[in-house]
py3Dmol code that shows the C-alpha trace and the ligand (Angstrom):
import py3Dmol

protein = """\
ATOM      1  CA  UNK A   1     -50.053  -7.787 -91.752  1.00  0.00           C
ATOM      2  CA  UNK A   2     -52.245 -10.660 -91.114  1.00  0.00           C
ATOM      3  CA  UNK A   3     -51.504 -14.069 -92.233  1.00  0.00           C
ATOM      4  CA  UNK A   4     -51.644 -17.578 -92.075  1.00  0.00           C
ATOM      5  CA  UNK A   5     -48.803 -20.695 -91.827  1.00  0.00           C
ATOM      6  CA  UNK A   6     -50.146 -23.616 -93.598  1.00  0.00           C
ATOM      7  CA  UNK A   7     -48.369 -26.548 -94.026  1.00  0.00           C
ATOM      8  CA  UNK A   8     -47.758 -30.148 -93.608  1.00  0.00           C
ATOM      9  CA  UNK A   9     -46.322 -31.390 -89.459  1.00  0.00           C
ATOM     10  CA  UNK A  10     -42.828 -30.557 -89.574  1.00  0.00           C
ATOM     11  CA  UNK A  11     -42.586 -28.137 -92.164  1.00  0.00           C
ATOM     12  CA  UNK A  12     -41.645 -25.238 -90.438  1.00  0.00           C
ATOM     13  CA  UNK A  13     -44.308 -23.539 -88.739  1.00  0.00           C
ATOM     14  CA  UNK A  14     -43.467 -23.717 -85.547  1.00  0.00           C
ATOM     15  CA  UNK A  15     -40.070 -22.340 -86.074  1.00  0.00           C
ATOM     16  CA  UNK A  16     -40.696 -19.861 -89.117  1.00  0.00           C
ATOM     17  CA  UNK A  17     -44.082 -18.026 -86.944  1.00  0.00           C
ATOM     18  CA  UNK A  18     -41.111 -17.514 -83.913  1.00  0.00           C
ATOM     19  CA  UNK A  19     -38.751 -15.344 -86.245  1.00  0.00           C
ATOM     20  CA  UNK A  20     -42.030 -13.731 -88.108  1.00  0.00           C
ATOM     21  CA  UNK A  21     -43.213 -12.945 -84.934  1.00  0.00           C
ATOM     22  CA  UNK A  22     -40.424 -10.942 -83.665  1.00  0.00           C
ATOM     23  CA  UNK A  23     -39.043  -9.288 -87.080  1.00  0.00           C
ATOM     24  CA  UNK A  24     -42.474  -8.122 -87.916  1.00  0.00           C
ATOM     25  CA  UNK A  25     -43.680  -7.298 -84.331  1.00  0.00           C
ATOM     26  CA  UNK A  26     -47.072  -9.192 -84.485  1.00  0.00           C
ATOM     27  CA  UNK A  27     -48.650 -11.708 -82.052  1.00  0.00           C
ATOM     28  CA  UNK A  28     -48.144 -15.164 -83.502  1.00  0.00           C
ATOM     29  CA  UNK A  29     -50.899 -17.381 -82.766  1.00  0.00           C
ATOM     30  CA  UNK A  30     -50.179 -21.271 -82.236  1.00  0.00           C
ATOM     31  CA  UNK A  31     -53.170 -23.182 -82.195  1.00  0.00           C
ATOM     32  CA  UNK A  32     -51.144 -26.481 -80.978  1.00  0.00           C
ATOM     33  CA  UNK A  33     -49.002 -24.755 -78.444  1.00  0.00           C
ATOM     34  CA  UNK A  34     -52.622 -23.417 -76.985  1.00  0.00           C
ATOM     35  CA  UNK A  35     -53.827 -26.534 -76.917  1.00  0.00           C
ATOM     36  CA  UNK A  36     -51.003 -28.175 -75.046  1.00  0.00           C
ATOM     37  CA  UNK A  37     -50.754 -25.138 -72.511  1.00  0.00           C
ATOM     38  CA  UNK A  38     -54.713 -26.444 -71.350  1.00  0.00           C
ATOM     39  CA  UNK A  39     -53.837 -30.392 -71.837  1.00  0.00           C
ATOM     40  CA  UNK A  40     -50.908 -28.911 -69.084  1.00  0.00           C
ATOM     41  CA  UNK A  41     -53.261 -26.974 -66.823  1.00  0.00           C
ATOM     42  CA  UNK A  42     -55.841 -29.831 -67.067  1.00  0.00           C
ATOM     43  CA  UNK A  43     -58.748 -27.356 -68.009  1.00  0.00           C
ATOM     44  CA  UNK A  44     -61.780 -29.229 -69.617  1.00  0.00           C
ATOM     45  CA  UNK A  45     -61.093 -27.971 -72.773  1.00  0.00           C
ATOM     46  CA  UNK A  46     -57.956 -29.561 -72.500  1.00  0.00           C
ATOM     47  CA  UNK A  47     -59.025 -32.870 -71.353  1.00  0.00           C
ATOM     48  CA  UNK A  48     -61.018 -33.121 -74.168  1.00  0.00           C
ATOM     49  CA  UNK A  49     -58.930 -32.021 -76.570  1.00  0.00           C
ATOM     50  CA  UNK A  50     -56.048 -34.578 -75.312  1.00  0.00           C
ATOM     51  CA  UNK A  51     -57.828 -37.448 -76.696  1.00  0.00           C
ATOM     52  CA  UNK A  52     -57.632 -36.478 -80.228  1.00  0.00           C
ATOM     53  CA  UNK A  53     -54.103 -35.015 -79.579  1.00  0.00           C
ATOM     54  CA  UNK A  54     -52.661 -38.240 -78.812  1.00  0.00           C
ATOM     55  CA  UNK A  55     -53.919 -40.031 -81.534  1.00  0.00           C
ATOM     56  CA  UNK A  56     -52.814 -37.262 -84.402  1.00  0.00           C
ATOM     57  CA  UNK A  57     -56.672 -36.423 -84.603  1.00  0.00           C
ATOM     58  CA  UNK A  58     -57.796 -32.898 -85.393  1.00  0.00           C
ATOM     59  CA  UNK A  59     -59.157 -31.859 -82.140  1.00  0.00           C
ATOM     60  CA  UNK A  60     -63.201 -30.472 -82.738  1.00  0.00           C
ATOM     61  CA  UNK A  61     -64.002 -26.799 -84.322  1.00  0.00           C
ATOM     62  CA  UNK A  62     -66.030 -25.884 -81.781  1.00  0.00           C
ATOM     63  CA  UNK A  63     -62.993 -26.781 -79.160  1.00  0.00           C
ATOM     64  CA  UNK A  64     -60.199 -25.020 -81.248  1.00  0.00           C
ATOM     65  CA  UNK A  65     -62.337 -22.194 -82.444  1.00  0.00           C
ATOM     66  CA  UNK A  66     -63.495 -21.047 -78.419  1.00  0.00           C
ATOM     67  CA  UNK A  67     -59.620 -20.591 -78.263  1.00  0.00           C
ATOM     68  CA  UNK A  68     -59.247 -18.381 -81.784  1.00  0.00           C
ATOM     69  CA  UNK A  69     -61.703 -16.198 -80.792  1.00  0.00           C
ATOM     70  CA  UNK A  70     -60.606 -15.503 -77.297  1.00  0.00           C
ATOM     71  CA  UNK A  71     -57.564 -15.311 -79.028  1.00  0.00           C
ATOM     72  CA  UNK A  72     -58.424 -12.611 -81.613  1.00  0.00           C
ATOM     73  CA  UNK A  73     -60.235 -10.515 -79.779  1.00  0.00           C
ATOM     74  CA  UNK A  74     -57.282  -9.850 -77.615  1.00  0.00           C
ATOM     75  CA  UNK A  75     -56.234  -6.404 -77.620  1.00  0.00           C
ATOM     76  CA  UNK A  76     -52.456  -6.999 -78.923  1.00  0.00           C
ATOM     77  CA  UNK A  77     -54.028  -8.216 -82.704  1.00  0.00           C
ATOM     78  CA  UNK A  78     -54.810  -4.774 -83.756  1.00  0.00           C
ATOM     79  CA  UNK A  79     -51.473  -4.346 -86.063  1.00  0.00           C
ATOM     80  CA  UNK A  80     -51.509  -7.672 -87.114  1.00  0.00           C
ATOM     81  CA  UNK A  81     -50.989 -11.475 -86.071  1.00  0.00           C
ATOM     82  CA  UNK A  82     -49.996 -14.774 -87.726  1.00  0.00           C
ATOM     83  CA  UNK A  83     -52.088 -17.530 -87.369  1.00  0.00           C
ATOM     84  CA  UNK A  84     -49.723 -20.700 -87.252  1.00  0.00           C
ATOM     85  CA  UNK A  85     -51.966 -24.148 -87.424  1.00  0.00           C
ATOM     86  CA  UNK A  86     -55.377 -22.767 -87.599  1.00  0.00           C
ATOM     87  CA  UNK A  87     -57.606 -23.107 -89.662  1.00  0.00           C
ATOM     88  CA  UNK A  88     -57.023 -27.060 -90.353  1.00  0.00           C
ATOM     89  CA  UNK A  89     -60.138 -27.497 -92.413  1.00  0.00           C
ATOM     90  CA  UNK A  90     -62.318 -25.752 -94.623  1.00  0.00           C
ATOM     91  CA  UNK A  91     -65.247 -25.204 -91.912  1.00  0.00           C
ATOM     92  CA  UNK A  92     -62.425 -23.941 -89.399  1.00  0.00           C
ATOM     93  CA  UNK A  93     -61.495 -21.020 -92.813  1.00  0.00           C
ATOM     94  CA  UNK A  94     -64.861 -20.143 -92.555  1.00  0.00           C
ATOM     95  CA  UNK A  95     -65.281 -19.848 -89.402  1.00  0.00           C
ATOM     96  CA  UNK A  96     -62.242 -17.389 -89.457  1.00  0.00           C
ATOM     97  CA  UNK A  97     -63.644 -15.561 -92.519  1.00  0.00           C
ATOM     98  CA  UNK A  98     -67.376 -14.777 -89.734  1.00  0.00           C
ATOM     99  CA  UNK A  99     -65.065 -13.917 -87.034  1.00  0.00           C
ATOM    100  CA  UNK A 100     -62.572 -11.475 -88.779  1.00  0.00           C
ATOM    101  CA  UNK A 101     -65.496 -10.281 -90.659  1.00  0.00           C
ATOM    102  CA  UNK A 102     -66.961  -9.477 -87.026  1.00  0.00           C
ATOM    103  CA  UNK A 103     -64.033  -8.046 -85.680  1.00  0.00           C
ATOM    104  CA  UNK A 104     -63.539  -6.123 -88.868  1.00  0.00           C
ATOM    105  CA  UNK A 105     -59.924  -7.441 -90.368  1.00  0.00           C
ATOM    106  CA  UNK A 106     -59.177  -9.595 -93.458  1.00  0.00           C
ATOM    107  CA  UNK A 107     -56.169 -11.851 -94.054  1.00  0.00           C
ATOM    108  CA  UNK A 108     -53.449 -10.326 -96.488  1.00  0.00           C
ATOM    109  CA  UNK A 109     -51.887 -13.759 -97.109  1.00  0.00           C
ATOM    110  CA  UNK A 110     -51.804 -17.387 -96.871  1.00  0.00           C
ATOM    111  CA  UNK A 111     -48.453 -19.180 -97.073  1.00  0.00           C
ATOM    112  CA  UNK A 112     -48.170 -22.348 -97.222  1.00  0.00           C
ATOM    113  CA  UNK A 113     -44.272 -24.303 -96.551  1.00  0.00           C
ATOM    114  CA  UNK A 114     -44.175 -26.903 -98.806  1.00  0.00           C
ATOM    115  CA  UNK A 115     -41.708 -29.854 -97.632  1.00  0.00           C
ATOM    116  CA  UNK A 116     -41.496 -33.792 -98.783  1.00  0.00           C
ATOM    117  CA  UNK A 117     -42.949 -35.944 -96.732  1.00  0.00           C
ATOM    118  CA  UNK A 118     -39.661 -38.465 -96.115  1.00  0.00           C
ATOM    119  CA  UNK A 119     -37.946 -34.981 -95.317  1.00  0.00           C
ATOM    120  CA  UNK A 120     -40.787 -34.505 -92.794  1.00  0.00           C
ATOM    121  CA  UNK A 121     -40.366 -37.993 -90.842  1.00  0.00           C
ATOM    122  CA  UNK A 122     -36.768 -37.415 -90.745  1.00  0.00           C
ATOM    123  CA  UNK A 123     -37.308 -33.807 -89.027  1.00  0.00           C
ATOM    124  CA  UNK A 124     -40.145 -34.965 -87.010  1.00  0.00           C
ATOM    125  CA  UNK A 125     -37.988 -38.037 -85.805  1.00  0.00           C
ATOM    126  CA  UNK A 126     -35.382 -35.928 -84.649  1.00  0.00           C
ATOM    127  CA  UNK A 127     -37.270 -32.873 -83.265  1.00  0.00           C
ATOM    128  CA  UNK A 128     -37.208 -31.330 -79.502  1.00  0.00           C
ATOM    129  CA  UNK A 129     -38.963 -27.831 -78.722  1.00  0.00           C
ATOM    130  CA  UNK A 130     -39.352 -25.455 -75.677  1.00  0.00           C
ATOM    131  CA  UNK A 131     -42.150 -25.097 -73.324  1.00  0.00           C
ATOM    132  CA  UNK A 132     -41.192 -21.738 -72.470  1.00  0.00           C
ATOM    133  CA  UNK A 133     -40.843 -19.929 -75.843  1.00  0.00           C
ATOM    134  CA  UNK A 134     -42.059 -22.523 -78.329  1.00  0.00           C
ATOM    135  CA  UNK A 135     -38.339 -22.499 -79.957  1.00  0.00           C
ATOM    136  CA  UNK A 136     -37.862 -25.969 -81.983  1.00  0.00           C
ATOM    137  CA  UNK A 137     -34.977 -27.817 -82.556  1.00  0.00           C
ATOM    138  CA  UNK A 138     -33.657 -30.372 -84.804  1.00  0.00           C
ATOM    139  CA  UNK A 139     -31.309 -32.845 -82.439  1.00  0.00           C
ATOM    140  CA  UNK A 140     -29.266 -33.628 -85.366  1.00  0.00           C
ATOM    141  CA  UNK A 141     -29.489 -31.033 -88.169  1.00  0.00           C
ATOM    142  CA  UNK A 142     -30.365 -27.676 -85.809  1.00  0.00           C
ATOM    143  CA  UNK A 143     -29.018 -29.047 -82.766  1.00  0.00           C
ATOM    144  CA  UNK A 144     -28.994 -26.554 -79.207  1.00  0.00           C
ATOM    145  CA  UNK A 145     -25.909 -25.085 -78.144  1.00  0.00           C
ATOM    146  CA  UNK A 146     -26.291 -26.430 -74.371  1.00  0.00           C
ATOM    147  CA  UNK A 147     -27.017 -30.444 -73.599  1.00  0.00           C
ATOM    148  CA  UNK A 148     -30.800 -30.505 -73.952  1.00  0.00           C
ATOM    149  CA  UNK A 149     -31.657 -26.828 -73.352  1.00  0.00           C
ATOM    150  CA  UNK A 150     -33.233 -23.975 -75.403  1.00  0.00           C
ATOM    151  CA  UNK A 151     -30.565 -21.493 -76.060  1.00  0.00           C
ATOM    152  CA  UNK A 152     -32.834 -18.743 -75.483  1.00  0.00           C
ATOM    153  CA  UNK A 153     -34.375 -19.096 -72.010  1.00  0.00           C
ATOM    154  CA  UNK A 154     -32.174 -22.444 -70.857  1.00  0.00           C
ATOM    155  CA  UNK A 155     -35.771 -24.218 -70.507  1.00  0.00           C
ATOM    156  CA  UNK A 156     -34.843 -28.270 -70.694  1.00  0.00           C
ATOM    157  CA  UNK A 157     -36.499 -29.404 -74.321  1.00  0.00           C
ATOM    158  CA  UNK A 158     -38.900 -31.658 -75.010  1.00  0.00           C
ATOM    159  CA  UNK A 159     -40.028 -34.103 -77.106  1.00  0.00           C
ATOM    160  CA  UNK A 160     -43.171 -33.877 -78.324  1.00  0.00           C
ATOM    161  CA  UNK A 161     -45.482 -37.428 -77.387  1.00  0.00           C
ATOM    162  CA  UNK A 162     -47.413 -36.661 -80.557  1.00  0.00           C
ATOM    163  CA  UNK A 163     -44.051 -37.449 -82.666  1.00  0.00           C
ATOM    164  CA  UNK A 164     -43.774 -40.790 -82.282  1.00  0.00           C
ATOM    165  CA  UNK A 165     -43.459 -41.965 -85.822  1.00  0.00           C
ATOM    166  CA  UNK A 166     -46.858 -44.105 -85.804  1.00  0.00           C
ATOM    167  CA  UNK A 167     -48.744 -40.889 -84.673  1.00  0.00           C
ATOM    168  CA  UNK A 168     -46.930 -38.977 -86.955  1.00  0.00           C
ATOM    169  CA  UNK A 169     -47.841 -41.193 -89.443  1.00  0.00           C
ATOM    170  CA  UNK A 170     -51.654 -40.640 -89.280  1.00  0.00           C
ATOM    171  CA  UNK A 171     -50.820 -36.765 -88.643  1.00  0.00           C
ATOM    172  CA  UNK A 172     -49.667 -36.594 -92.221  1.00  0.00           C
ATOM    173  CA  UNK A 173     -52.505 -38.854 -93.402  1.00  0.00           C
ATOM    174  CA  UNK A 174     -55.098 -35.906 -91.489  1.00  0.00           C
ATOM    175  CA  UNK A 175     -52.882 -33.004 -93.210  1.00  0.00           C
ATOM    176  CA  UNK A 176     -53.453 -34.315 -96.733  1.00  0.00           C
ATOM    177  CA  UNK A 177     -57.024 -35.660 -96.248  1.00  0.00           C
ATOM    178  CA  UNK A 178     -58.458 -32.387 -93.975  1.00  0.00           C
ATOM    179  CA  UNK A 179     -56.099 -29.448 -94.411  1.00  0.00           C
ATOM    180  CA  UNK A 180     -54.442 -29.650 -97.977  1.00  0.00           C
ATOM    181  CA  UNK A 181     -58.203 -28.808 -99.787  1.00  0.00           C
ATOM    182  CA  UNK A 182     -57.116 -25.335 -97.575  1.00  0.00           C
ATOM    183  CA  UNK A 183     -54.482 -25.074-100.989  1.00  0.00           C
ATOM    184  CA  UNK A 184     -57.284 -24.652-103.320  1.00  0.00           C
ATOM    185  CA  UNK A 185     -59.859 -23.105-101.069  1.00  0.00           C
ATOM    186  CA  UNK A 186     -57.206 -19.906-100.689  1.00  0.00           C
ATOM    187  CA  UNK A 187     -56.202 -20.035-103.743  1.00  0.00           C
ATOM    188  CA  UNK A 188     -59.445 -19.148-105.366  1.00  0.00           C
ATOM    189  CA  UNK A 189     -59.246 -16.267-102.708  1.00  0.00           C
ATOM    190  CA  UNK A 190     -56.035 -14.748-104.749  1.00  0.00           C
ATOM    191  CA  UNK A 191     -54.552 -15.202-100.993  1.00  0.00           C
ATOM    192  CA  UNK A 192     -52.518 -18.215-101.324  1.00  0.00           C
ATOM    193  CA  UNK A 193     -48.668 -17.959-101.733  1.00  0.00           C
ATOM    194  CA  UNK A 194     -46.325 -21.135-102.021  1.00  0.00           C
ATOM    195  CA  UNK A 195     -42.901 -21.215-100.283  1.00  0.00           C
ATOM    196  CA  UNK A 196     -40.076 -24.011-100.686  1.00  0.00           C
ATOM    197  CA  UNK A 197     -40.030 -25.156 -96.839  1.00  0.00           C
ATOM    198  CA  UNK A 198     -36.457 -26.777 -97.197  1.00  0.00           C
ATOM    199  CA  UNK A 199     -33.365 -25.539 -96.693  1.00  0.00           C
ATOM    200  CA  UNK A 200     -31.558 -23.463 -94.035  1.00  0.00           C
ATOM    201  CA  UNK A 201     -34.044 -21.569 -91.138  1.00  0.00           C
ATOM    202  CA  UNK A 202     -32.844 -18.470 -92.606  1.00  0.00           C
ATOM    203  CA  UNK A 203     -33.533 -19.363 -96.035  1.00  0.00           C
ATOM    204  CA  UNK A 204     -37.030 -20.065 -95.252  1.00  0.00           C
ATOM    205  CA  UNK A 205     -37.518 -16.977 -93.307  1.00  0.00           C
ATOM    206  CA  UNK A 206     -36.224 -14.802 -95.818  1.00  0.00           C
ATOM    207  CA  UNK A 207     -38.583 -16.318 -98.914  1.00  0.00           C
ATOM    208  CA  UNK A 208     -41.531 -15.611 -96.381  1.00  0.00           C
ATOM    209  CA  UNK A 209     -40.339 -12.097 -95.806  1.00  0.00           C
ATOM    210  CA  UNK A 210     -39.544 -11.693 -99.215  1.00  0.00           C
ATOM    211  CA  UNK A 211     -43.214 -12.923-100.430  1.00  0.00           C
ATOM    212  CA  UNK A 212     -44.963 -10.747 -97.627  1.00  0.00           C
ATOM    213  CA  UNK A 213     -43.393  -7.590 -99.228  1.00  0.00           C
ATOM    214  CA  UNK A 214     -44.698  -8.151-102.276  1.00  0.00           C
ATOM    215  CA  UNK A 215     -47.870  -8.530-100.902  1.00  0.00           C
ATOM    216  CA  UNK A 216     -50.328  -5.415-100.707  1.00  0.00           C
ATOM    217  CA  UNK A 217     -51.979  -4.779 -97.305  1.00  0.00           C
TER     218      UNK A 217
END
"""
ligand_1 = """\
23
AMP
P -49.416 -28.658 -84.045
O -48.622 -28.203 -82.869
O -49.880 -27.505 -84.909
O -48.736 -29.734 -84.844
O -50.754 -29.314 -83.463
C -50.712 -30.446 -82.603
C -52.079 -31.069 -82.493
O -53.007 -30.114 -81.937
C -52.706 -31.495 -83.816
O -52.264 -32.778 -84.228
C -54.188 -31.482 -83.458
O -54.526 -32.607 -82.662
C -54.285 -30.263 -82.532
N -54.579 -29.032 -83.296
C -53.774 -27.943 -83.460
N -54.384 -26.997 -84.190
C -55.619 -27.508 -84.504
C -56.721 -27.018 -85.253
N -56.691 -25.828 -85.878
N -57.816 -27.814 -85.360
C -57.871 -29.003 -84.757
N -56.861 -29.540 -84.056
C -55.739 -28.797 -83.920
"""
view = py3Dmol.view(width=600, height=400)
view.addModel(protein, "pdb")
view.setStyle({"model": 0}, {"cartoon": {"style": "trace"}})
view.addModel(ligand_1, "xyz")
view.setStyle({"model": 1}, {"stick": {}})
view.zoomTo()
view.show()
């Protein structure tokens, strides 16, 4: 199975490509997670890319798609991935479209979490996530079991700089302006599938699973 998470910040993603991951025994992919591993490691490509990062600015194709393709090529793709926060524009889909094209896959599906946006400043005001494992957290609704820590690995959380509500603010403003035309552009694939983003984590995961099956691969 190879698919993509789109959706607005907030909706999901993060969280929902973590259980996928793991029940279906495919890489998941997280373009932002990448990104912030180089900002950490203060590679170039990081440096660069920290500038639109800060600001809620897509960070350049040519930036984010060096990272997909070393990404892709990797040897561990060959039953599958999920691709969580990439592509973010229409040039980024077709860029994916050349490169799985080169390396001889297709996607099966497109799904993209679909979540209002007050309900997305109220999650994104309250979130926390692990460096280790990428787990994410809601501090009041999906709060950790130990003071501050991931309950998987005991990493200490953090909050994310990039979810400070005037950042978030423009983030939402980029999502409807560069990556909801993604909606139609999939669509008119036959790819796209629509999923109710709210409700419990479970919940979500199991309309995902439950879409994926009907989906032929
Ligand atoms: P995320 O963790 O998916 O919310 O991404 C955090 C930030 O990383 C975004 O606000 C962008 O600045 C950058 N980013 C992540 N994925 C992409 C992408 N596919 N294209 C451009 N920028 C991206």
């Amino acid at each position: 199975m190879r698919f993509v998470l789109i959706g607005p910040p907030g909706a999901g993603k993060g969280t929902q490509s973590v259980l996928l991951s793991e029940y279906l025994g495919i890489p998941h992919i997280p373009t932002g997670d990448l990104l912030r591993a180089a900002v950490k490691d203060g590679t170039p490509l990081g440096v660069e890319a920290n500038k639109y990062m800060e600001a809620g600015e897509l960070v350049p194709d040519d930036l984010v798609l060096k990272i997909i393709r070393s990404r892709l090529e990797a040897g561990d793709t060959g039953n599958g991935f999920l691709l969580d926060g990439f592509p973010r524009n229409p040039s980024q889909a077709e860029a994916l479209e050349t490169i799985l094209d080169e390396i001889r896959q297709s996607l099966d599906a497109v799904i993209a979490i679909e979540v209002p946006d007050q309900e997305i400043i109220d999650r994104l005001s309250s979130r926390a996530s692990c460096p280790t494992c990428g787990r994410v957290y809601g501090i009041r609704k999906m709060p950790p079991t130990g003071d501050g820590l991931c309950d998987f690995d005991d990493t200490p959380l953090e909050r994310r700089e990039d979810d400070a509500p005037e950042v978030v603010q423009n983030r939402l403003n980029v999502y409807r302006e560069q990556t909801e035309p993604l909606i139609a552009y999939y669509e008119g694939r036959g790819l796209l599938r629509r999923i109710d983003g709210v409700g419990g984590t479970d919940q979500v995961t199991k309309r995902i699973v439950g879409v994926l099956d009907g989906t032929p691969v």
